[in-house]
C-alpha positions in Angstrom: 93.3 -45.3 16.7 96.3 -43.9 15.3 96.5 -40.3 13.1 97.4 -42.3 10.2 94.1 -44.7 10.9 92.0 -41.6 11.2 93.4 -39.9 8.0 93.2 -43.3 5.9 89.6 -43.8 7.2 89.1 -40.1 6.7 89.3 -40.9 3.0 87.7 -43.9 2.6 84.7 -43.7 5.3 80.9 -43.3 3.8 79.1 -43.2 7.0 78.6 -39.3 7.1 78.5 -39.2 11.3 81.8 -41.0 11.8 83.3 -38.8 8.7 82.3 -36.0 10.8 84.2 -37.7 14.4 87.2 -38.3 12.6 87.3 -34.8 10.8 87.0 -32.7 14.3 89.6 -35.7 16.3 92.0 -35.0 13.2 91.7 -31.0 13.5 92.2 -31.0 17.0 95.5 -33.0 16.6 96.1 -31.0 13.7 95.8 -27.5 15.8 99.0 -26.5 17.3 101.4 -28.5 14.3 104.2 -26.5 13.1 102.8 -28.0 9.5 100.4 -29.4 8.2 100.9 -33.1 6.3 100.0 -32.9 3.3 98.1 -36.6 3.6 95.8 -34.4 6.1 95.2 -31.7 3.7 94.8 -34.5 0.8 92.0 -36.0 2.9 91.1 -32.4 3.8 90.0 -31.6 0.3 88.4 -34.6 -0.6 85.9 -34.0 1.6 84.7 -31.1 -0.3 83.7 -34.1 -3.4 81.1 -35.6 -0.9 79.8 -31.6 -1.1 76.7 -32.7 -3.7 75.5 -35.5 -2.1 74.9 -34.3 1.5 76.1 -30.4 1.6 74.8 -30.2 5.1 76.8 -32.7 6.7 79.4 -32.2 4.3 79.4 -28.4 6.2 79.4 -29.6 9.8 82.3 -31.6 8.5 84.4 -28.7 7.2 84.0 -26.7 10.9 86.8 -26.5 12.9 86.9 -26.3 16.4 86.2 -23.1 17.2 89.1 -21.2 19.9 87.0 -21.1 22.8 85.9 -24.5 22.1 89.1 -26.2 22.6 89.9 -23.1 25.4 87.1 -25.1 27.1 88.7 -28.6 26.4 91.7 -28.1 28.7 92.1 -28.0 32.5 95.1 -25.8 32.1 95.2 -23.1 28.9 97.7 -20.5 27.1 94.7 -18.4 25.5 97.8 -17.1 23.3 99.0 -20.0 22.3 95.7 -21.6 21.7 94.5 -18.8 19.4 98.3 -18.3 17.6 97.8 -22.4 16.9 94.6 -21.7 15.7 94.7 -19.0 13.3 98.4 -21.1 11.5 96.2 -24.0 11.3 93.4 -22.3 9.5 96.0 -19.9 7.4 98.0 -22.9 6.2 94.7 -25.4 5.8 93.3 -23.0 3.6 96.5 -22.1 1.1 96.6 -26.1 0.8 93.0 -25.9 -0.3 92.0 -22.9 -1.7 91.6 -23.7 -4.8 88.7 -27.1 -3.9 87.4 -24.7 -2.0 86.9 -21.8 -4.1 85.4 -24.0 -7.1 83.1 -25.5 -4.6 82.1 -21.9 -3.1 81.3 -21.4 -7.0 79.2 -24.5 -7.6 77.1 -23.9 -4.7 76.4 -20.1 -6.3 73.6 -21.1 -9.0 71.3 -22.5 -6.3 68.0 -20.6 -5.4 69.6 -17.8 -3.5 66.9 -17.3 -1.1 65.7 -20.4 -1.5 64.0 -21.6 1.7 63.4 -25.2 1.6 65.9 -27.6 3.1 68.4 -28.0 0.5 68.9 -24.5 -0.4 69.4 -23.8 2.9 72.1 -26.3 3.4 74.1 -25.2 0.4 74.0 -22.1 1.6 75.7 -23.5 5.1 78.3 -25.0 3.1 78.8 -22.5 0.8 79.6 -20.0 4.1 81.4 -23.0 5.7 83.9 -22.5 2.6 83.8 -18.6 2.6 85.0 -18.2 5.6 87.7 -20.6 5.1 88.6 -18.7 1.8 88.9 -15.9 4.1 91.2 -17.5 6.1 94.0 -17.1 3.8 94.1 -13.7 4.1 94.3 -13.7 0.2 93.2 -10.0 -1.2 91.2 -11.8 -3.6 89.3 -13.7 -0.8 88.3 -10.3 0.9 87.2 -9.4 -2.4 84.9 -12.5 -2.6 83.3 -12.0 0.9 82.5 -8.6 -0.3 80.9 -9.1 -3.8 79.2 -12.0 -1.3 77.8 -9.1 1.3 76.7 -7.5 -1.9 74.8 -9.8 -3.2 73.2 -11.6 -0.3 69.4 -12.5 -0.6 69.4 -13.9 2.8 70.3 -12.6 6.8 72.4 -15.9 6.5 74.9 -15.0 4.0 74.6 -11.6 4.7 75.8 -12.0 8.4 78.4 -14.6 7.3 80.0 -12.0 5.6 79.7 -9.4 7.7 80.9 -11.6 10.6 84.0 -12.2 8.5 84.6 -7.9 7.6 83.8 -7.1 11.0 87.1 -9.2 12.2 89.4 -7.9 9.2 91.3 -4.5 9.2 90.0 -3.3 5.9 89.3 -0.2 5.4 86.1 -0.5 4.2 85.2 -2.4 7.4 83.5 0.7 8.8 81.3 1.3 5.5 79.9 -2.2 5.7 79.1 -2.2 9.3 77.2 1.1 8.6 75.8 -0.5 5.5 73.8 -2.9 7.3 73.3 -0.9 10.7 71.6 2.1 7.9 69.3 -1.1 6.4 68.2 -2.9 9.8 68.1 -0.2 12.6 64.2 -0.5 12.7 64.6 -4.4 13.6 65.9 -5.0 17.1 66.7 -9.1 16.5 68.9 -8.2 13.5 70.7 -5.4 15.0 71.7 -8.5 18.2 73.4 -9.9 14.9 75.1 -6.8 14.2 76.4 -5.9 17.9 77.2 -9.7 17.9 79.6 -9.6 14.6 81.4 -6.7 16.1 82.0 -7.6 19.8 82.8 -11.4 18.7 85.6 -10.5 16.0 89.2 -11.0 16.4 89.5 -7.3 15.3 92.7 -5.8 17.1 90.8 -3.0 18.6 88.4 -5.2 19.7 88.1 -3.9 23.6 87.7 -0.3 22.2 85.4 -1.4 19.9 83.5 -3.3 22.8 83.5 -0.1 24.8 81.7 1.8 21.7 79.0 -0.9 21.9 78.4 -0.2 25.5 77.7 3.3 24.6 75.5 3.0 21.3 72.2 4.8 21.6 70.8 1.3 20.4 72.2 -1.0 23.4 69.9 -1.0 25.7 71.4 -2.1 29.5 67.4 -3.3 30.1 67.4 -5.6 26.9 68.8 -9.1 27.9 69.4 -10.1 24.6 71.1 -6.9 23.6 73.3 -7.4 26.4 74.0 -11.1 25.6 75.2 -10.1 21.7 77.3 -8.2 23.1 79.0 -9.9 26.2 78.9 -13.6 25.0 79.9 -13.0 21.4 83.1 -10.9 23.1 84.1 -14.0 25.6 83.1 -17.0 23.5 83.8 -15.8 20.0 86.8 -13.9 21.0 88.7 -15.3 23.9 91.9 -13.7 23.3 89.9 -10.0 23.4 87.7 -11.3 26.9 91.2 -12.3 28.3 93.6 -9.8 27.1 97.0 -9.9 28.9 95.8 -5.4 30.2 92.4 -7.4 31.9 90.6 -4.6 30.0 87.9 -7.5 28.9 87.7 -8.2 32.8 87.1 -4.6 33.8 84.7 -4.1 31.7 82.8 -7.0 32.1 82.9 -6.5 36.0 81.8 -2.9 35.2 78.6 -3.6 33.8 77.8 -6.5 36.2 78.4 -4.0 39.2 75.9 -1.6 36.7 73.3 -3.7 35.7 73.1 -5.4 39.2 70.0 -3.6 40.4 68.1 -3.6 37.4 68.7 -7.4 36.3 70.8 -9.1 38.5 70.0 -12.6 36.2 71.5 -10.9 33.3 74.5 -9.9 36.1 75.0 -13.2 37.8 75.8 -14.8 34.0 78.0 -12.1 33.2 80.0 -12.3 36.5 80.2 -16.4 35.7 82.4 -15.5 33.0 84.8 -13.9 35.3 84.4 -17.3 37.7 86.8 -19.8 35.8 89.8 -18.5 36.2 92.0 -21.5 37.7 92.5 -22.8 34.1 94.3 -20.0 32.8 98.5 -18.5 34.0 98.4 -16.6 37.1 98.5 -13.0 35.5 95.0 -13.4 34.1 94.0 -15.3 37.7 94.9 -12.7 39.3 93.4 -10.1 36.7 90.1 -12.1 37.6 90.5 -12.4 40.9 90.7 -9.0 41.5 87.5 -7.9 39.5 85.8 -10.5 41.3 86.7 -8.9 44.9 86.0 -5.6 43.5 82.5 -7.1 42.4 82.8 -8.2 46.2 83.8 -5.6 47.6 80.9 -3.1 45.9 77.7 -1.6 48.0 75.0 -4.0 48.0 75.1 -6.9 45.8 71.9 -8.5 44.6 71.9 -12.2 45.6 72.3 -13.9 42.3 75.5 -11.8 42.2 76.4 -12.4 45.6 76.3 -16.4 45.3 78.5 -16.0 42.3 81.1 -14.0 43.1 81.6 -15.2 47.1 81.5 -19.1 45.1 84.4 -18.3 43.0 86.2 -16.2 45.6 85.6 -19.3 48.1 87.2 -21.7 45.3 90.2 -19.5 44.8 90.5 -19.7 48.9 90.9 -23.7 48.2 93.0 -23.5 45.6 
């Protein structure tokens, strides 16, 4: 099928399922355009009428591939690129709709806000699905919204989706929500996962610092697999540019704690040294960056077998290649 196909059928289809195929083919052909066409934005923004009749779907529809998703897609990968690609797309999709998708966001504010039965909860998905979107445009007036929204959250949901969204901005009142809701939740060690989650995932510039405060929280507990996991797989799945930095700081200290946590849970060690393991997709500077925290894994004292099979595997590949 042609683009053209897909956005005409875009438009016109009512199945809900292949709505949702076409959307995610169309963005991914969309991602890494100069500009947008505006018959893809049109087709874009008429989505968000369907938003009544099915706001789940409707939601799932509006999602873009995320940046580690189509990271994932590709044999061969410029993490730079990828993310640059990503963020125009998202900047430019969101000026050309902004104004669908704040009066949506508004609609979808009268329902029950805590509302726990089915529907409530999927206009609530939607009604994220558009914030962060809003938030995309880096529009002062869109920070202001996703504020006003942490403010006035009746539910984890919207109150994560917004802090999810602050954590990755550099406003200054960043710090004074992150606190906000650390002060409110400290007691509760599944909604401070959320918390370490939002900050190690964001595409905050200081991210890698940031990580390294984690590490050292009196609340992150090395023995806590789940506390562990917020922290690790948020940083290299949410944020692959962070995990892959051009310095290999996200290496090092992911080869750091593996070597660390080794003794104590080498499960938990052996899936964070897999992240370090598929390296052959990405330039040779990160290769190498990977290759080398892999030998020093290696190279390290005794290594527990999960780690062991592992590290030798991807050391072994890297030999083939």
């Amino acid at each position: 099928t042609s683009q053209r196909e897909t956005l005409i059928s875009l438009a016109a289809e009512t199945d809900s399922f292949n709505k949702y195929e076409a959307t995610q083919q169309l963005a991914e052909q969309m991602i890494g355009k100069p500009q947008l066409p505006v018959e893809y934005t049109d087709a874009f923004r008429s989505l968000l009428k369907a938003s009544e009749q099915d706001p789940y779907l409707t939601s799932l529809t509006l999602q873009i591939p995320s940046v580690d998703t189509l990271v994932n897609q590709r044999d061969q990968v410029d993490v730079d690129a990828v993310f640059q690609d990503h963020k125009r797309y998202l900047k430019q999709l969101a000026e050309a709709s902004y104004a669908d998708l704040l009066a949506t966001y508004k609609t979808l504010k009268n329902a029950d806000p805590a509302g726990m039965d089915q529907v409530s909860s999927a206009r609530r998905e939607l009604r994220n699905t558009c914030l962060a979107l809003l938030a995309a445009s880096e529009k002062d007036e869109a920070l202001m919204l996703v504020k006003s929204h942490y403010r006035e959250s009746k539910t984890m949901t919207d109150t994560i989706a917004a802090l999810t969204i602050l954590s990755s901005s550099e406003d200054p009142d960043r710090e004074t929500f992150l606190r906000d809701f650390y002060q409110k939740w400290e007691h509760d060690a599944l909604v401070i996962d959320k918390w370490f989650a939002a900050q190690a995932g964001s595409n905050h510039p200081n991210v890698l610092q940031h990580v390294q405060s984690l590490l050292k929280h009196r609340d992150f507990d090395m023995y806590n697999p789940n506390r562990v996991y917020s922290v690790f797989r948020s940083f290299a799945r949410s944020n692959p540019l962070g995990f892959h930095h051009p310095s290999g700081l996200g290496y090092k200290i992911t080869a750091d704690f593996v070597l660390e946590i080794d003794r104590t849970n080498s499960q938990v060690a052996a899936k964070l040294a897999n992240l370090l393991s598929r390296y052959q997709r990405f330039d040779r500077s990160r290769q190498d960056l990977m290759i080398s925290n892999l030998k020093r894994v290696s190279e390290h004292g005794p290594l527990s077998s999960d780690v062991y099979e592992v590290v030798s595997k991807s050391l072994k590949d890297q030999i083939k290649a």
